[in-house]
mmCIF file of the C-alpha atoms, coordinates in Angstrom:
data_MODEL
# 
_entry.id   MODEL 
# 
loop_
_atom_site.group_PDB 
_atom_site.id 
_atom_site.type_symbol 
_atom_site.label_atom_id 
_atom_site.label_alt_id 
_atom_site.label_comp_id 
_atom_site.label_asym_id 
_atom_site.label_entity_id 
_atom_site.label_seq_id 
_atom_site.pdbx_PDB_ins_code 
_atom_site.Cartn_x 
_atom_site.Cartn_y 
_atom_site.Cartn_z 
_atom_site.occupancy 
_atom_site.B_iso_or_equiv 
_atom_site.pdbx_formal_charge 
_atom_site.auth_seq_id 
_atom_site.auth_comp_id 
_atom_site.auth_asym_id 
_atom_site.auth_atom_id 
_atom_site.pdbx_PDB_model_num 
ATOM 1   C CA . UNK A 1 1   ? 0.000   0.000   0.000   1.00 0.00 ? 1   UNK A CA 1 
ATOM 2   C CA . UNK A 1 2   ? 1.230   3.321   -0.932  1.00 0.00 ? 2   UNK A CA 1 
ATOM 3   C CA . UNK A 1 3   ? -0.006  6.305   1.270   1.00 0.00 ? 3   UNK A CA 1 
ATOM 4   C CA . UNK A 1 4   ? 0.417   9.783   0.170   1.00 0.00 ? 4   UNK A CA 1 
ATOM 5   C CA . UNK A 1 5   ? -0.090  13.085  2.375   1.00 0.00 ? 5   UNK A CA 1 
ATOM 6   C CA . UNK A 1 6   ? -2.519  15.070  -0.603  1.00 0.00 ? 6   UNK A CA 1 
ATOM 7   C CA . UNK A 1 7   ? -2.810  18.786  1.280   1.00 0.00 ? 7   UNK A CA 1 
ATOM 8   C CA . UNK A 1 8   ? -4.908  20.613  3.819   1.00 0.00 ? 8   UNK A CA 1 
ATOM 9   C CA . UNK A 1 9   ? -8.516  21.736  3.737   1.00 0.00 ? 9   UNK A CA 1 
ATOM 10  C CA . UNK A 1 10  ? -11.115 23.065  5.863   1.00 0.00 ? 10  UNK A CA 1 
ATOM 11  C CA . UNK A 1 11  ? -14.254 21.250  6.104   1.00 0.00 ? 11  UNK A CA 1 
ATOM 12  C CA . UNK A 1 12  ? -17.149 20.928  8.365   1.00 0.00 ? 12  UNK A CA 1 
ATOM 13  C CA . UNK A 1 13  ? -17.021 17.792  11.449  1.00 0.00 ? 13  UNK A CA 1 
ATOM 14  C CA . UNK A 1 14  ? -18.544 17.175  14.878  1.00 0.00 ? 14  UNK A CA 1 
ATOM 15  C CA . UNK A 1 15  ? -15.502 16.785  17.252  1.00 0.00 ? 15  UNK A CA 1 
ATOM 16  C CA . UNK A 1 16  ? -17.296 17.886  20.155  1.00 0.00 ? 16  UNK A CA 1 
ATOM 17  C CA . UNK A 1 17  ? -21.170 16.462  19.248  1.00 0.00 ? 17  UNK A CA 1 
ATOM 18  C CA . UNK A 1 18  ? -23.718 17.599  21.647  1.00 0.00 ? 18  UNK A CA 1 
ATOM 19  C CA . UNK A 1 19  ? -25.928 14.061  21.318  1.00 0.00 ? 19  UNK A CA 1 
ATOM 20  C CA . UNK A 1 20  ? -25.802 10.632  22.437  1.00 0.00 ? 20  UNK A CA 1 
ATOM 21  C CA . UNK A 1 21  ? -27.368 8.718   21.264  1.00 0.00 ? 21  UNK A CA 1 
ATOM 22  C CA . UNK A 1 22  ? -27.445 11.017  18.270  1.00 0.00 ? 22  UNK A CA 1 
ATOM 23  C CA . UNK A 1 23  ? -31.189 12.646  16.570  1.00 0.00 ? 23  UNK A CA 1 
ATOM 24  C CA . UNK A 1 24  ? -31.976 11.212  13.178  1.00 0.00 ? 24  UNK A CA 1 
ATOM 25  C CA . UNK A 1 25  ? -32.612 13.845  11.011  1.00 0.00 ? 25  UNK A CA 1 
ATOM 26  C CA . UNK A 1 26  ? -36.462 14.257  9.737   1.00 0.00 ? 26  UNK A CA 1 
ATOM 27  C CA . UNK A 1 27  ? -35.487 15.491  6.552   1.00 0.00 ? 27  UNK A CA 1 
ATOM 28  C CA . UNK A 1 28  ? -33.773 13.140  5.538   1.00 0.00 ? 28  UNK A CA 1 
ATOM 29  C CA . UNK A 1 29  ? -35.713 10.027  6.426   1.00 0.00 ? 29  UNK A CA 1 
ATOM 30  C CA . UNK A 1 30  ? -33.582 9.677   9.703   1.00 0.00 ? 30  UNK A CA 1 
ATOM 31  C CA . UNK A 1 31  ? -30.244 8.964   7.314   1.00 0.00 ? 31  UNK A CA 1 
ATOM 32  C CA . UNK A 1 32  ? -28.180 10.761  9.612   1.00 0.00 ? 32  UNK A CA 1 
ATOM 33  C CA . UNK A 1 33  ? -27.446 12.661  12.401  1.00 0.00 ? 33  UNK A CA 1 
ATOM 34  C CA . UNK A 1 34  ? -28.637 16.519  12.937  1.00 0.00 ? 34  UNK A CA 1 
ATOM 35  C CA . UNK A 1 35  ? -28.991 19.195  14.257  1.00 0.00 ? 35  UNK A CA 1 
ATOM 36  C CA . UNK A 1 36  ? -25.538 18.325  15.721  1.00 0.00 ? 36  UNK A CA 1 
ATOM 37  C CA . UNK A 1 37  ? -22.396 21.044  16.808  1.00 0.00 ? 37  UNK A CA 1 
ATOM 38  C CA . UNK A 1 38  ? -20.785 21.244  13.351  1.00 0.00 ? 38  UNK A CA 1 
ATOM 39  C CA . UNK A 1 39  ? -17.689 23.233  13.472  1.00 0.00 ? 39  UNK A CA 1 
ATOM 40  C CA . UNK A 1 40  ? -14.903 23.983  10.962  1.00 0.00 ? 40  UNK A CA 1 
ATOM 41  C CA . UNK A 1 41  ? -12.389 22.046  11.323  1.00 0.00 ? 41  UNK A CA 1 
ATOM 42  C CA . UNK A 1 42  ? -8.670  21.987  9.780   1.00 0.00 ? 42  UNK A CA 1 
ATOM 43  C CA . UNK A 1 43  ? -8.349  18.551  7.734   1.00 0.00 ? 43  UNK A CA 1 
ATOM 44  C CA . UNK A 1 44  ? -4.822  17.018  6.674   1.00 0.00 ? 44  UNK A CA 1 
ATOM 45  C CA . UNK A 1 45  ? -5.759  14.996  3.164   1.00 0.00 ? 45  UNK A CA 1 
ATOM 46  C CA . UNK A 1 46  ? -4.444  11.319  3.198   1.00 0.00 ? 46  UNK A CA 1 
ATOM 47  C CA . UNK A 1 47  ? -4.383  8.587   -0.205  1.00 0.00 ? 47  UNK A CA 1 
ATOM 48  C CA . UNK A 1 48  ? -3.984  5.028   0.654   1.00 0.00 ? 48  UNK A CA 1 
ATOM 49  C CA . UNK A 1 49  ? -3.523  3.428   -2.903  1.00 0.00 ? 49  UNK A CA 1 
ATOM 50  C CA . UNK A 1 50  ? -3.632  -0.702  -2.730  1.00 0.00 ? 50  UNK A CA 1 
ATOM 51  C CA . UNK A 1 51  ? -0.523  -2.525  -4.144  1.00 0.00 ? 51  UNK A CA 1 
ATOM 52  C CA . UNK A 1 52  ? -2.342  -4.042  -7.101  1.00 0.00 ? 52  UNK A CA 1 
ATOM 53  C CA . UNK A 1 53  ? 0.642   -6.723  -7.605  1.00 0.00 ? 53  UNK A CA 1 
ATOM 54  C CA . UNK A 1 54  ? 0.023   -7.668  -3.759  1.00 0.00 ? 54  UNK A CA 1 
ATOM 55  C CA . UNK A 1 55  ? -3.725  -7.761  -3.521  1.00 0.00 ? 55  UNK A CA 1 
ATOM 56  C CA . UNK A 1 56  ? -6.914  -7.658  -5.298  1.00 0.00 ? 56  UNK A CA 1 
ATOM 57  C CA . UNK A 1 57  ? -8.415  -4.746  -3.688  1.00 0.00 ? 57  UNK A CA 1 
ATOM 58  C CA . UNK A 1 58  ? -11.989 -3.419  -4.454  1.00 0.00 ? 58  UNK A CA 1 
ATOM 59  C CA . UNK A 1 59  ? -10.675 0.245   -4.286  1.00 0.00 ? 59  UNK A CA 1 
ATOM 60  C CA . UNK A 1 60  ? -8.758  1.938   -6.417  1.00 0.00 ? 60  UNK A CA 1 
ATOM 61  C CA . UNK A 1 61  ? -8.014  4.092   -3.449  1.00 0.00 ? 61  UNK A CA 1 
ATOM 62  C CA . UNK A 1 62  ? -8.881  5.716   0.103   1.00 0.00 ? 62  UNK A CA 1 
ATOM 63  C CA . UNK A 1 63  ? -8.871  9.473   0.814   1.00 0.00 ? 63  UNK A CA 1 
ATOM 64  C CA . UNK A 1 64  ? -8.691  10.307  4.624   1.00 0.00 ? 64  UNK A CA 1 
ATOM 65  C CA . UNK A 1 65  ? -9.668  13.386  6.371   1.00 0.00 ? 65  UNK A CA 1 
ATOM 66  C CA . UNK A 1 66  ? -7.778  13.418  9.427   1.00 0.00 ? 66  UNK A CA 1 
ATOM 67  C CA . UNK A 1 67  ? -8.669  16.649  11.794  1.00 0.00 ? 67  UNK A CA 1 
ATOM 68  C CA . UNK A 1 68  ? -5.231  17.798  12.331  1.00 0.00 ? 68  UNK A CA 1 
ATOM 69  C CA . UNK A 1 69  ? -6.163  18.785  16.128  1.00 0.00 ? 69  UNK A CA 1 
ATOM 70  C CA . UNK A 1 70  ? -8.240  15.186  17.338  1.00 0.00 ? 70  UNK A CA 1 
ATOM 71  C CA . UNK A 1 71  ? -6.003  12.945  15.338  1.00 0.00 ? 71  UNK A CA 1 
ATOM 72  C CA . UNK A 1 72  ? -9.357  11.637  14.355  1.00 0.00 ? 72  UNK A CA 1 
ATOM 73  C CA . UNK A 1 73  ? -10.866 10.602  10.936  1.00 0.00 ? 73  UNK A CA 1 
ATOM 74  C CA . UNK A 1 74  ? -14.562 12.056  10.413  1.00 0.00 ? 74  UNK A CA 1 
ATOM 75  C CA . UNK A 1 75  ? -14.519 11.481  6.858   1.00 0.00 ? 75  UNK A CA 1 
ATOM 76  C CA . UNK A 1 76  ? -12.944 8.629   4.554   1.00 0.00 ? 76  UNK A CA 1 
ATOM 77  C CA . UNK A 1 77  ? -13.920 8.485   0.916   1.00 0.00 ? 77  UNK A CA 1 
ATOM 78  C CA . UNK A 1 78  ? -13.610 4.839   -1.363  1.00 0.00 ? 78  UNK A CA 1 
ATOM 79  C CA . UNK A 1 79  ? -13.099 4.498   -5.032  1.00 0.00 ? 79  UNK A CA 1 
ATOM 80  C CA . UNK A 1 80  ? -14.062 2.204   -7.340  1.00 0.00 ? 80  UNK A CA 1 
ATOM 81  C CA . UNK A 1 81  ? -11.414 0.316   -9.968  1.00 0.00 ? 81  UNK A CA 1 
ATOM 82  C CA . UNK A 1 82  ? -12.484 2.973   -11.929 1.00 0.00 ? 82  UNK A CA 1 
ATOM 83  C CA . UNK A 1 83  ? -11.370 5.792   -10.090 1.00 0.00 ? 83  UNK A CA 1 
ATOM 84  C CA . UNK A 1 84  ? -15.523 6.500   -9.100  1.00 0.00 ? 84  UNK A CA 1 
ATOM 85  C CA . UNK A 1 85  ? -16.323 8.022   -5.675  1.00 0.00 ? 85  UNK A CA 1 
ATOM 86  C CA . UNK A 1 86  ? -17.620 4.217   -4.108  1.00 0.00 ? 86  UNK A CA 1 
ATOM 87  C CA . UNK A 1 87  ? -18.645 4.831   -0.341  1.00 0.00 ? 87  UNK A CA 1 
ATOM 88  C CA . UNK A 1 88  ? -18.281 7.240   2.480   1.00 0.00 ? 88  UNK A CA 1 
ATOM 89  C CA . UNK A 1 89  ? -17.699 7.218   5.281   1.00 0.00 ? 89  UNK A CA 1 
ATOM 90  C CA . UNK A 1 90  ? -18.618 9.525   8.200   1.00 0.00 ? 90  UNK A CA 1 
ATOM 91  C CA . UNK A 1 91  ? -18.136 9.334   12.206  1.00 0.00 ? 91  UNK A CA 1 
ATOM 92  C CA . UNK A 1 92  ? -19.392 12.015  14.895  1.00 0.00 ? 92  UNK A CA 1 
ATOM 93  C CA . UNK A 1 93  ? -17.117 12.316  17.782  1.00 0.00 ? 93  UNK A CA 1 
ATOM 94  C CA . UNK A 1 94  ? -17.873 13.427  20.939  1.00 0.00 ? 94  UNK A CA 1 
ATOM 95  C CA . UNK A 1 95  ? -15.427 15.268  23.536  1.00 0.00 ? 95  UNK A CA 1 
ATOM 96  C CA . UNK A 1 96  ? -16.332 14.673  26.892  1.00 0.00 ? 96  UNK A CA 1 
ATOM 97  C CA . UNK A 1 97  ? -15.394 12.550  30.375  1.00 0.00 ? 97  UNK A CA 1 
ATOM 98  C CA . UNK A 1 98  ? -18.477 10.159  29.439  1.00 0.00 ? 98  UNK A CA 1 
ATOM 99  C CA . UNK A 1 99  ? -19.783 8.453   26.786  1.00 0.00 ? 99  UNK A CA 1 
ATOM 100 C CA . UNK A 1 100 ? -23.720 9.833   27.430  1.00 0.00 ? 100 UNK A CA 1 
ATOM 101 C CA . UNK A 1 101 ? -24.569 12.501  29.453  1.00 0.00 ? 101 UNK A CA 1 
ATOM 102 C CA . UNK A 1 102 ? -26.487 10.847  31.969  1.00 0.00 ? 102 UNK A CA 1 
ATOM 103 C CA . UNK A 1 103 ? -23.895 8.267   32.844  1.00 0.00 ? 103 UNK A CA 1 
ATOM 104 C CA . UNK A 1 104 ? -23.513 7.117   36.098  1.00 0.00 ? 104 UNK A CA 1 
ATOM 105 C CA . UNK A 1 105 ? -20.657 4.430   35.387  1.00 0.00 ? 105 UNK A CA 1 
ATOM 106 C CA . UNK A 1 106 ? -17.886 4.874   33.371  1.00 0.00 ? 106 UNK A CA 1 
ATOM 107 C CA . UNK A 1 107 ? -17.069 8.501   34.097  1.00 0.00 ? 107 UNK A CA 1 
ATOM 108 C CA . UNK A 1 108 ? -13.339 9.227   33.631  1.00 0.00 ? 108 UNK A CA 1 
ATOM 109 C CA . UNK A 1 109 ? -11.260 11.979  35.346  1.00 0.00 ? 109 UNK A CA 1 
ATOM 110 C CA . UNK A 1 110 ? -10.190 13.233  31.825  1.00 0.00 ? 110 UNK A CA 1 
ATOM 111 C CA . UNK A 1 111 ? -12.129 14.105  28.419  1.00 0.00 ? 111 UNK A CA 1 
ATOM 112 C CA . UNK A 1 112 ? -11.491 11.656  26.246  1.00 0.00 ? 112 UNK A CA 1 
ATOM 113 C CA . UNK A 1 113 ? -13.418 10.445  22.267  1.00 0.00 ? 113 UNK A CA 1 
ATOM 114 C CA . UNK A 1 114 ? -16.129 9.009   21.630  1.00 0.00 ? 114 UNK A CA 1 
ATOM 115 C CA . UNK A 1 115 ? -17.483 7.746   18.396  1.00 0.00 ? 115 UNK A CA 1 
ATOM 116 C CA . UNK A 1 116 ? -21.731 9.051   19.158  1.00 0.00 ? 116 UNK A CA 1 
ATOM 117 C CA . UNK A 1 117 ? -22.553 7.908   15.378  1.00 0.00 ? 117 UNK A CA 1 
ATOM 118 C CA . UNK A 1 118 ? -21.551 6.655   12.186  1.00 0.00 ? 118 UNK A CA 1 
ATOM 119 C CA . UNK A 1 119 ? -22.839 6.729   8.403   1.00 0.00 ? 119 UNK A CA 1 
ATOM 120 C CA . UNK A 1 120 ? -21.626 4.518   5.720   1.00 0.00 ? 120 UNK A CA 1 
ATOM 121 C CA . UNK A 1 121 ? -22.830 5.272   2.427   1.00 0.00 ? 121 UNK A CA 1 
ATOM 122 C CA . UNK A 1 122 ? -22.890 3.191   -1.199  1.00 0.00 ? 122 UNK A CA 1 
ATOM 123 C CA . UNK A 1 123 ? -23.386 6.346   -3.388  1.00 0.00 ? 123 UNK A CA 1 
ATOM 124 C CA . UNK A 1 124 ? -22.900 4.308   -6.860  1.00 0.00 ? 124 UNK A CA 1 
ATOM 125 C CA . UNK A 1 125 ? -26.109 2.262   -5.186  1.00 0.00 ? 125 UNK A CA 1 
ATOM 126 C CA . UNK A 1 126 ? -27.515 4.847   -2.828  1.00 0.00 ? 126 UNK A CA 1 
ATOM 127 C CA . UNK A 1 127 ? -27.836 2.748   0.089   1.00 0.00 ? 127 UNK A CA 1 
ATOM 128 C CA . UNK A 1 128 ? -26.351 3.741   3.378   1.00 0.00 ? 128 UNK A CA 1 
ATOM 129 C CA . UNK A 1 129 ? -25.792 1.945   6.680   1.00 0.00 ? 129 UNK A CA 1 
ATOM 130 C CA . UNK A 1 130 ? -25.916 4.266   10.229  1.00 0.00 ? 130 UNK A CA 1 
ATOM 131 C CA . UNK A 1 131 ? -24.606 2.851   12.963  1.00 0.00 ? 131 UNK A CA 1 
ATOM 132 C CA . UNK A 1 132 ? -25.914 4.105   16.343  1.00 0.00 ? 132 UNK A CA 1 
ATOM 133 C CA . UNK A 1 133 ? -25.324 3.469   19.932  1.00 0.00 ? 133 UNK A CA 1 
ATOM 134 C CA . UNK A 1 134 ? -27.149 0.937   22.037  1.00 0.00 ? 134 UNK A CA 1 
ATOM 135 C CA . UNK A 1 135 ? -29.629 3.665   23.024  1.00 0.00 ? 135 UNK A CA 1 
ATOM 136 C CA . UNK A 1 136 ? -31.074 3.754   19.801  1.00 0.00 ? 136 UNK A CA 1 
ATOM 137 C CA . UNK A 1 137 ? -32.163 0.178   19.338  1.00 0.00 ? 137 UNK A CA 1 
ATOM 138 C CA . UNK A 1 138 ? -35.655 0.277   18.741  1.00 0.00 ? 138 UNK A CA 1 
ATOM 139 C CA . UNK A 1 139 ? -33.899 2.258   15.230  1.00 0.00 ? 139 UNK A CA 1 
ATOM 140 C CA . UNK A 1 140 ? -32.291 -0.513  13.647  1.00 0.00 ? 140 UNK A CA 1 
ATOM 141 C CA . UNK A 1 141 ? -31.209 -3.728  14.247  1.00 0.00 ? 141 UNK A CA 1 
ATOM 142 C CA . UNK A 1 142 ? -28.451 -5.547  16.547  1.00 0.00 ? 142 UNK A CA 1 
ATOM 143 C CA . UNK A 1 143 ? -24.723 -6.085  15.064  1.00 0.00 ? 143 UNK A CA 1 
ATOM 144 C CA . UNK A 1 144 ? -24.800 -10.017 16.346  1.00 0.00 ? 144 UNK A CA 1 
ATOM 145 C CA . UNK A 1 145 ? -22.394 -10.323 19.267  1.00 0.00 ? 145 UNK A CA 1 
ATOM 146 C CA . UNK A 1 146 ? -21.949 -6.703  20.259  1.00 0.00 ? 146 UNK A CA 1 
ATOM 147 C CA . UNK A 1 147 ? -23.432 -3.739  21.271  1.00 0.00 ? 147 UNK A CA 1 
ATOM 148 C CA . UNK A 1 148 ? -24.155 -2.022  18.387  1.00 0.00 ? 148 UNK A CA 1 
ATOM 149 C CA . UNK A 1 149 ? -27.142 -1.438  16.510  1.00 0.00 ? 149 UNK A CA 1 
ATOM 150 C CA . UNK A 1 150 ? -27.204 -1.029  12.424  1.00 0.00 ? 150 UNK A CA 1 
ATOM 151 C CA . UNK A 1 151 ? -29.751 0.355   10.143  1.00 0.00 ? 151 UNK A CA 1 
ATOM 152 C CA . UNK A 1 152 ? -29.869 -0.307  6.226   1.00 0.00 ? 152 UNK A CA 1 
ATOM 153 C CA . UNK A 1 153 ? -31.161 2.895   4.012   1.00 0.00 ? 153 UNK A CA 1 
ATOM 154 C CA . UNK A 1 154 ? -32.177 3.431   0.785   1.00 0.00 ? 154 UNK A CA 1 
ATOM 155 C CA . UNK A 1 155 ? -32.658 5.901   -1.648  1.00 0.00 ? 155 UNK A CA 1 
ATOM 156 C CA . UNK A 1 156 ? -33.726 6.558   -4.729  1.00 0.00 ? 156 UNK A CA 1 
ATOM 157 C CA . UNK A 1 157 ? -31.507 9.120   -5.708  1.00 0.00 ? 157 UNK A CA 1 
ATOM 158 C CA . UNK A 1 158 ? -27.790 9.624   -4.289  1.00 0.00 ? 158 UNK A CA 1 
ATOM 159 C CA . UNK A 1 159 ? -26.715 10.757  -1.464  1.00 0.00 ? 159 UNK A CA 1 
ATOM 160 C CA . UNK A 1 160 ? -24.994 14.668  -0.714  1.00 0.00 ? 160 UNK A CA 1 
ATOM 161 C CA . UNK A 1 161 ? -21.731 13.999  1.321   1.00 0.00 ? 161 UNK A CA 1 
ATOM 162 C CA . UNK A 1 162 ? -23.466 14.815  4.699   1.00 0.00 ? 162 UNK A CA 1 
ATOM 163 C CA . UNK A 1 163 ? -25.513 11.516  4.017   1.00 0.00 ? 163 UNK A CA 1 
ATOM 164 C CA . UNK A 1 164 ? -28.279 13.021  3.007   1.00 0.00 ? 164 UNK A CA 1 
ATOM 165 C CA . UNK A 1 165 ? -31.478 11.281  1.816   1.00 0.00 ? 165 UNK A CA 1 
ATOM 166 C CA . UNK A 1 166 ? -34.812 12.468  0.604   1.00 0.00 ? 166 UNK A CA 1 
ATOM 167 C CA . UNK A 1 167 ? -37.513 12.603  3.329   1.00 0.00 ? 167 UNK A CA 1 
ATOM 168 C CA . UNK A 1 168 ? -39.785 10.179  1.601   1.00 0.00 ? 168 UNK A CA 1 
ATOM 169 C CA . UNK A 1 169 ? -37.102 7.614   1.401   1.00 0.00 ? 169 UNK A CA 1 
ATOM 170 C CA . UNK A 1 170 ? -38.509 4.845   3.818   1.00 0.00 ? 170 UNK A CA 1 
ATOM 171 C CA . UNK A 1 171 ? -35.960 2.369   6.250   1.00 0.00 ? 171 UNK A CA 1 
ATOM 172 C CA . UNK A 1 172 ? -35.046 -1.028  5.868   1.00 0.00 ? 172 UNK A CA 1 
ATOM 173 C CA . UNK A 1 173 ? -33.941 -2.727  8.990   1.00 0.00 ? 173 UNK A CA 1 
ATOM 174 C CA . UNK A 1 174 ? -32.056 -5.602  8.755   1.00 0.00 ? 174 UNK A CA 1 
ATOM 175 C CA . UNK A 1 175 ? -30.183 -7.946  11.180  1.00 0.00 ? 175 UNK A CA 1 
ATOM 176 C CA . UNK A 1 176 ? -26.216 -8.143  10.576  1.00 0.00 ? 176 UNK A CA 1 
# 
C-alpha cells in the first residue's frame, strides 16, 4: 500500500457532538445525524492506494480526512477500480469525560473520544448503513455479538456527502 499526504482543507465535522445517542434527522428520512455542533475544522488529506501486484483490492483508493487537532478521521472516501467516488464514510465524535450525558458508570477523570454515530454510504447504489449506539435500538437492528445497533437505508436518488437522503425515502432494517 502506498499512502500519500494530498494537502490541507477546511471542512465541516462534529468533534465535540452535543448528542448521544445522536437525533436522526427528519429530513432526511432519519439517514443521519442533525442538528448536531458542526464546526470547521482543519483537515490534513491522506491517499492510501492498494498494491495491485500484492492484492486484489476493491478500491482503487482511500482518501482520509484526518482533523489535524483530534487525530481523528470524520470522513474517509472509497473508489471504485475505476477511479468513481464508491462509499463514504462519516463518524461524529464526541469530547467529553463520558460516553452519554447521563452516565452514572464509566465517568473518567479526563475528556477523552467518543465515536456518538456513524454513516456509511454506497453512493454508486444509494444505500447507506448508520450505525448508532445501544440507546437507539428500537432504530435498527443488533450487530450479532456486540453492542451495536445497524440500520440499512435506501434511496432513490444519491446521497450529498453529509448523508443526506430524501424525506420520503422509507428504512429497511435488517439484522447483521
Amino acid at each position: 500500500m502506498t499512502i500519500n499526504f494530498s494537502g490541507e482543507k477546511n471542512m465541516l465535522g462534529t468533534v465535540h457532538a452535543e448528542h448521544s445517542p445522536e437525533i436522526r434527522c427528519a429530513t432526511d428520512g432519519g439517514a443521519s445525524a442533525c442538528p448536531e455542533a458542526w464546526e470547521m475544522r482543519h483537515m490534513y488529506v491522506i491517499e492510501a492506494t492498494p498494491n495491485r501486484h500484492r492484492v486484489r483490492a476493491l478500491d482503487s483508493r482511500t482518501v482520509i480526512y484526518m482533523d489535524s487537532e483530534m487525530w481523528f478521521e470524520p470522513y474517509i472516501d472509497t473508489y471504485d477500480r475505476d477511479g468513481r467516488l464508491f462509499r463514504n464514510h462519516i463518524y461524529w465524535l464526541a469530547t467529553r469525560d463520558r460516553p452519554v450525558p447521563d452516565a452514572k458508570v464509566a465517568i473518567y477523570p479526563f475528556k477523552r473520544s467518543f465515536v456518538v454515530g456513524a454513516c456509511a454510504t454506497d453512493v454508486q447504489s444509494g444505500l447507506g448503513l448508520d450505525v448508532l449506539s445501544a440507546g437507539q435500538r428500537d432504530a435498527g437492528a443488533r450487530v450479532a455479538g456486540t453492542s451495536t445497533w445497524a440500520r440499512l437505508t435506501s434511496s432513490s436518488s444519491l446521497p450529498t456527502r453529509w448523508c443526506a437522503r430524501p424525506a420520503s425515502s422509507q428504512p429497511v432494517d435488517i439484522k447483521l
